[in-house]
C-alpha positions in Angstrom: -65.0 4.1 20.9 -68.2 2.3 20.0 -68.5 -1.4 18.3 -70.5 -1.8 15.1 -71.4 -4.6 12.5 -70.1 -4.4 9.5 -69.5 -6.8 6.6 -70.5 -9.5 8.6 -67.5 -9.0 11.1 -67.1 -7.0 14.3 -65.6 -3.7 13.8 -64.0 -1.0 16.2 -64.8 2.2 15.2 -61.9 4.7 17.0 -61.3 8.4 16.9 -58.5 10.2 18.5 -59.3 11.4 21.9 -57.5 13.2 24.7 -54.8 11.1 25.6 -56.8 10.0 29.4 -59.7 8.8 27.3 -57.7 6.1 25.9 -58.0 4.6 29.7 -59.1 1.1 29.9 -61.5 1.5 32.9 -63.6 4.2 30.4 -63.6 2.2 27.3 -64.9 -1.4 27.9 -65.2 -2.1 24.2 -61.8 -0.9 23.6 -60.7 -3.2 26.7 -62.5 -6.0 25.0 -60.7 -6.1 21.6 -57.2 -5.9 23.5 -58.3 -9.0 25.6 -59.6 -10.8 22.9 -56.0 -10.6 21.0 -54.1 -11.1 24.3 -53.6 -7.5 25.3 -52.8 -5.2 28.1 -53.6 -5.7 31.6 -57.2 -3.7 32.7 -55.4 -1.1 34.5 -53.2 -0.1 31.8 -52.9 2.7 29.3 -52.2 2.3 25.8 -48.7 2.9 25.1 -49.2 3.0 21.6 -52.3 3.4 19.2 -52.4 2.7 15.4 -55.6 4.5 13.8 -56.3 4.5 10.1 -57.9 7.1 8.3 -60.0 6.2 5.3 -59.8 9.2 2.5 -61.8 9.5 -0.1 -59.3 9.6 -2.4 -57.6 6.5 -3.7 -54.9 6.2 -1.4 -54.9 6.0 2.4 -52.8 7.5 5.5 -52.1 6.4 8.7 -52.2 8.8 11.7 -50.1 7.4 14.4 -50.3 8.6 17.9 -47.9 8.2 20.4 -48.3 8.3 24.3 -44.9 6.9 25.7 -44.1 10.7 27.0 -47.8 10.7 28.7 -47.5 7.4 30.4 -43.9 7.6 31.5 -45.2 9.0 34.8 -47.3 6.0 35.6 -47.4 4.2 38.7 -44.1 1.9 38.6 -46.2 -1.5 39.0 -48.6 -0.7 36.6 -46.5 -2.2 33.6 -47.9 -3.2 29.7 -47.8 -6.9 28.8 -45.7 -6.1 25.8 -45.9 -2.9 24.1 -48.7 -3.0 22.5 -49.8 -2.1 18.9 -53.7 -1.7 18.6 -55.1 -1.4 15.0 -58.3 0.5 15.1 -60.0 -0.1 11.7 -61.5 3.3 11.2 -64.2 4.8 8.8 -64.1 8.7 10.4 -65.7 10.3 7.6 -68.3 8.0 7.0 -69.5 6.8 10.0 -72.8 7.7 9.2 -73.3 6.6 6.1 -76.3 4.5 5.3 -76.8 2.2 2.1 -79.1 3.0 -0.6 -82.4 0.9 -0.2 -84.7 -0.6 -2.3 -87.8 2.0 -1.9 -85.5 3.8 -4.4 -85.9 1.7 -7.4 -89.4 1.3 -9.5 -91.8 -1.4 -9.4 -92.1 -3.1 -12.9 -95.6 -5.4 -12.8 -95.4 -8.8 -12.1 -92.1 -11.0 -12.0 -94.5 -14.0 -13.3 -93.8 -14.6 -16.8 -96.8 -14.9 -18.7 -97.0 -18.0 -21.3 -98.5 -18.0 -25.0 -99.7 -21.6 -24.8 -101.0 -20.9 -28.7 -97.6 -19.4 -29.3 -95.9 -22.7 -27.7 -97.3 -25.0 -29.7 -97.2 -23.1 -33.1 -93.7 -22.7 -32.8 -93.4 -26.5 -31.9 -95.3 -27.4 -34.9 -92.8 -25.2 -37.1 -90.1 -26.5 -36.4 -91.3 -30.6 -36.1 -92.4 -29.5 -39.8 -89.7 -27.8 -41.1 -87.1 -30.5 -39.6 -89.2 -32.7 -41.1 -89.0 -31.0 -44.9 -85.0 -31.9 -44.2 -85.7 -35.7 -43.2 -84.8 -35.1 -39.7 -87.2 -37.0 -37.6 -87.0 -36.0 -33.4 -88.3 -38.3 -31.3 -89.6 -35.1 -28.3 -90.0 -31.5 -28.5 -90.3 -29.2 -25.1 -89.9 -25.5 -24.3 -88.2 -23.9 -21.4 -90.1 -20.6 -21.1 -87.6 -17.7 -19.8 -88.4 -13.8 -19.4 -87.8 -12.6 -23.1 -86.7 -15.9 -25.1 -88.1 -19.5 -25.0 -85.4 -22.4 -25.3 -87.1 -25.7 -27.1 -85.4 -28.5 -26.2 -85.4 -31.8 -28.7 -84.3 -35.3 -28.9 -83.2 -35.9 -32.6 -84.0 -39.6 -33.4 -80.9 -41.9 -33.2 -79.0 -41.9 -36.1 -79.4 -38.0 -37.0 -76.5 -36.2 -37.4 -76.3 -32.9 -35.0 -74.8 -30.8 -37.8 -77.7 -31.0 -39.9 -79.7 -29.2 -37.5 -77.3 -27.2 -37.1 -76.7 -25.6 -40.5 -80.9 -24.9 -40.5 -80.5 -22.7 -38.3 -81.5 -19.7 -40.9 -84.5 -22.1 -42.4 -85.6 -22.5 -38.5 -85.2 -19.0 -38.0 -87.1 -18.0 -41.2 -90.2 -20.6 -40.8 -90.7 -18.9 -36.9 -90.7 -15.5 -38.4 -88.6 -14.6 -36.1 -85.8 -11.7 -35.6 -83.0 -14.2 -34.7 -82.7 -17.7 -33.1 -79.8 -19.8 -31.7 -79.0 -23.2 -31.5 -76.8 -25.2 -29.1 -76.0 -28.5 -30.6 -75.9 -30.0 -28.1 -76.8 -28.7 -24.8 -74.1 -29.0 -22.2 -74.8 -32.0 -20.0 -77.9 -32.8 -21.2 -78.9 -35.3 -24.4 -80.5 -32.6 -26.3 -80.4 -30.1 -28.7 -81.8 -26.4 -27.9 -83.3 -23.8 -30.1 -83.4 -20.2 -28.6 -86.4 -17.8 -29.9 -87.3 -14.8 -29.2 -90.6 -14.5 -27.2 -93.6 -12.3 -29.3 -94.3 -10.8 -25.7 -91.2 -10.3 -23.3 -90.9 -9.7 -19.5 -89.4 -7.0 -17.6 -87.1 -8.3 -15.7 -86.9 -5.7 -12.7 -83.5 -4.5 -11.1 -85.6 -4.7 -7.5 -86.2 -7.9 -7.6 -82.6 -8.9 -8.6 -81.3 -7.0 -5.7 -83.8 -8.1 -3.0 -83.4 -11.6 -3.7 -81.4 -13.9 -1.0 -78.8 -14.7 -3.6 -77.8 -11.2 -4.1 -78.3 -10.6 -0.4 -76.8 -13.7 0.5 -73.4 -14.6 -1.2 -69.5 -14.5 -0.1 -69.2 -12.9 -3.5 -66.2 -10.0 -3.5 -68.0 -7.7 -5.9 -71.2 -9.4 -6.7 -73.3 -7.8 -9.3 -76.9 -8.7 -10.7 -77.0 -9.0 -14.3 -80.3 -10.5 -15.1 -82.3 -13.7 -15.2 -81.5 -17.1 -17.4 -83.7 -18.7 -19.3 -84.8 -21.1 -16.6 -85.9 -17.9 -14.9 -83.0 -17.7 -12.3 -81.0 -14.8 -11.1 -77.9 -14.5 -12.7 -75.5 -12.9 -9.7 -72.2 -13.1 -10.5 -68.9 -12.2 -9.1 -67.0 -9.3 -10.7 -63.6 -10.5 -9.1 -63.8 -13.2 -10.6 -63.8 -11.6 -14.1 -61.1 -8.8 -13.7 -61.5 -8.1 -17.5 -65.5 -7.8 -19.0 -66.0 -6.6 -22.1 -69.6 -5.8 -23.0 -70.2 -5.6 -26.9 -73.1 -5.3 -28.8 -75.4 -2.9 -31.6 -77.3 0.4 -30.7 -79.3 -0.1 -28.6 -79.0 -3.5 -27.4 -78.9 -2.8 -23.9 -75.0 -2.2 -23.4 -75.7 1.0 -20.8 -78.5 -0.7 -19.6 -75.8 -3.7 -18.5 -73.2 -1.6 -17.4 -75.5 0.8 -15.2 -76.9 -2.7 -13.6 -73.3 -3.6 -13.0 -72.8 0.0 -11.2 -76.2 0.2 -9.1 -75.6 -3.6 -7.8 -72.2 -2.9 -6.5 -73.6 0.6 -5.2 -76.3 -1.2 -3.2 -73.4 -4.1 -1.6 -70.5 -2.2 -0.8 -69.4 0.6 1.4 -67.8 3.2 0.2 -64.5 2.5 2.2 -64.3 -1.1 0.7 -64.5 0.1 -3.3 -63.3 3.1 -5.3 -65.0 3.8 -9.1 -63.1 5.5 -11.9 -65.3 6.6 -14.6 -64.5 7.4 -18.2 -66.8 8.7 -20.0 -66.0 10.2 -23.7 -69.7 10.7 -24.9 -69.9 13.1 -21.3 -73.7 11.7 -21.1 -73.5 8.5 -20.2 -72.0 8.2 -17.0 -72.4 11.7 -15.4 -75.2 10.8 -13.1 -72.6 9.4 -10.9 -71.2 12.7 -10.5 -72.9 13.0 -7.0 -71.8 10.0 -6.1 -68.1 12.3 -6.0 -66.9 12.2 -2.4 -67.9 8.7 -1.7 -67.1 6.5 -4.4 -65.2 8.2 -7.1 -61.5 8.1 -7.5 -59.5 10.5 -8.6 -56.0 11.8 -9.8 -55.0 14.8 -7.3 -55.0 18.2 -9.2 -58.2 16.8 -11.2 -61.5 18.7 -11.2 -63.7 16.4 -12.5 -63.8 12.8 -11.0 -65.6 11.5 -14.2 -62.8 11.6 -17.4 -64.3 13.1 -20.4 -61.0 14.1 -22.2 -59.3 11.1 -23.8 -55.8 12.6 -23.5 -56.6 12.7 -19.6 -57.0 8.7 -19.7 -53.5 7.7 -20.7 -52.0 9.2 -17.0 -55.0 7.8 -14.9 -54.6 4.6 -16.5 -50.7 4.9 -15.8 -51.9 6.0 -12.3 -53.9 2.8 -12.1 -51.3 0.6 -13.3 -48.6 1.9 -10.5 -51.1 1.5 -8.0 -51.8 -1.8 -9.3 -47.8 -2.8 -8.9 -47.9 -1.2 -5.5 -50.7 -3.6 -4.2 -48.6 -6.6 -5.7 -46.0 -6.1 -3.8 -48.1 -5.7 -0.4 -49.8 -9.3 -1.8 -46.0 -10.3 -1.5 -45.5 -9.4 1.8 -48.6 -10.7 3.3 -48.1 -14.2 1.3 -51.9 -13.9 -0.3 -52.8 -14.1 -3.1 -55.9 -11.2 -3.4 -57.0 -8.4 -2.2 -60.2 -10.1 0.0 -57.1 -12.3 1.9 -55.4 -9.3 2.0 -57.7 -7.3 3.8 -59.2 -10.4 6.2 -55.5 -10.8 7.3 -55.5 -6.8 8.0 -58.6 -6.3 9.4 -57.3 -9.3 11.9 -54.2 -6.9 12.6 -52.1 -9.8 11.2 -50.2 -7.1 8.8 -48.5 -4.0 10.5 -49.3 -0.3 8.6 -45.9 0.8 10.2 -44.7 -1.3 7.1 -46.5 0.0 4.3 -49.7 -2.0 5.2 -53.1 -0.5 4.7 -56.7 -1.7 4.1 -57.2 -2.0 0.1 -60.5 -0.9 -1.5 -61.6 -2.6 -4.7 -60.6 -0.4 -7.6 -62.8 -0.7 -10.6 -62.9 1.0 -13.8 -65.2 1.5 -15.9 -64.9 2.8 -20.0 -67.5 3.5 -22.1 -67.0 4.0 -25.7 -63.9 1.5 -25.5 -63.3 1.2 -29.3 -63.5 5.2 -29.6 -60.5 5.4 -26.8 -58.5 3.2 -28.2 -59.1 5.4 -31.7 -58.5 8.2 -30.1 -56.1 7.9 -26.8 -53.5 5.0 -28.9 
């Protein structure tokens, strides 16, 4: 028995021993978790030990262990303080394993964001002038410069009506020369009106940085994941949890993958694998099938399936059915334990407040991930 960090809380890692081994004089740390819930005297034997295995798989077993035949024979005054029910959160198969680090991803150049100042004030002119052509006089122009677009921000002169600005958004658009722009009439909170353009030159924003900074390091976050940075030039972390349904949309080659990949290497990078479970679909077979080696850690699969990643769309319809019993399952576990998610859930487990005699066991985040959703739905009904 050995004590570890892990998630920020103290963890007892257990395996099954002999039955002598489980005597308190040997195991110290053992002896301290019983005292520290009120336990069994120092003398004592375990009468009964509760260890839970975590599979790989999706679901989990409990291996239960009982010694009442072993300590029958024990000295008569030698007596347990109640019978006593030890729950030994255990990781057995992956004791060992370590989290990815950063060394693995690339450096991309410097994180400062370089700004055009002849490219600033062109673009301020343009639009002052072309506001102007419309009779729309602005009282102060400024620009918020951000990794790959540059939000102006202006104060229309009192009097000016918001939706005129607002419908010139193509004139704007077309006097930058510019791909695409966006207005926010007006921005929320603020007294202004912003214009989003593209910048000429854009920054790569790098997936190292995101990861190694203290608010991806540092957060309470359930399944936090790094999408990017705002315009302002602040990490965008973001809790996944939070936002049980995400739909990412967009044309070729707008950076969907890109979004989704960042998605799976952030939570790759927080959580361990006993704490989350992926299952992949993957129609286009290409997309997603570098995770395949990722198999016995994270991947979950249906039992009798050879492939952890789904590339047949008839094989969705039963994993999602899977999912959706599993999902039913877990609600009614919630019920019992009166909370209301699975991160209550599991702090009221892992604090052997719920007993896995009774169905209780420790829940790893399920998440699944389509790509090609429209093609599925197409395809799979």
């Amino acid at each position: 028995i050995d004590e570890k960090r892990f998630d920020n809380k103290v963890t007892i890692i257990g395996e099954v021993f002999r039955p002598g081994d489980f005597s308190l004089d040997s195991n110290p740390t053992l002896l301290k978790l019983i005292e520290r819930s009120g336990g069994v005297r120092e003398n004592a034997f375990l009468d009964r030990i509760v260890i839970q295995r975590i599979n790989a798989d999706l679901s989990l077993s409990n291996l239960s262990v009982n010694y009442k035949d072993i300590v029958s024979g024990k000295s008569p005054d030698v007596k347990l303080a109640r019978e006593d029910q030890v729950n030994v959160f255990s990781i057995l198969d992956l004791r060992d394993y370590k989290y990815p680090t950063l060394d693995l991803l690339e450096n991309h150049g410097s994180e400062k964001i370089v700004q055009d100042v002849n490219e600033l004030q062109n673009n301020k002119n343009q639009i002052i002038g072309t506001l102007k052509n419309y009779d729309i006089d602005i009282q102060k122009i400024s620009a918020t410069v951000g990794p790959t677009v540059t939000l102006y921000e202006i104060i229309p002169s009192p009097g000016v009506r918001i939706s005129r600005i607002k419908n010139l958004e193509d004139d704007i658009a077309l006097s930058l020369a510019a791909l695409g722009i966006r207005i926010i009439a007006p921005i929320p909170g603020k007294r202004t009106i912003g214009i989003e353009v593209p910048n000429a030159k854009k920054t790569v924003v790098s997936m190292k940085t995101l990861l190694a900074s203290e608010k991806f390091q540092q957060n309470n976050f359930s399944l936090p994941i790094a999408i990017g940075k705002k315009i302002d030039n602040e990490n965008f972390i973001v809790d996944l949890a939070s936002m049980p349904h995400l739909l990412m949309a967009g044309a070729t080659g707008q950076g969907k993958s890109v979004g989704l990949n960042a998605i799976l290497v952030s939570l790759l990078y927080k959580k361990h694998p006993s704490q989350l479970k992926f299952v992949l679909v993957d129609p286009k077979k290409v997309e997603l099938s570098i995770y395949k080696t990722i198999e016995n850690h994270f991947l979950a699969k249906l039992p009798g399936e050879e492939d952890a990643i789904i590339t047949d769309t008839k094989k969705v319809v039963h994993t999602l059915n899977a999912l959706c019993i599993e999902m039913d399952n877990r609600y009614d576990l919630l019920k019992e334990a009166g909370v209301r998610n699975i991160k209550e859930y599991n702090e009221k487990f892992v604090a052997r407040k719920l007993n896995p005699e009774k169905g209780h066991q420790f829940l790893p985040f399920i998440v699944l991930v389509v790509d090609e959703f429209a093609d599925l739905i197409m395809t799979a009904g």
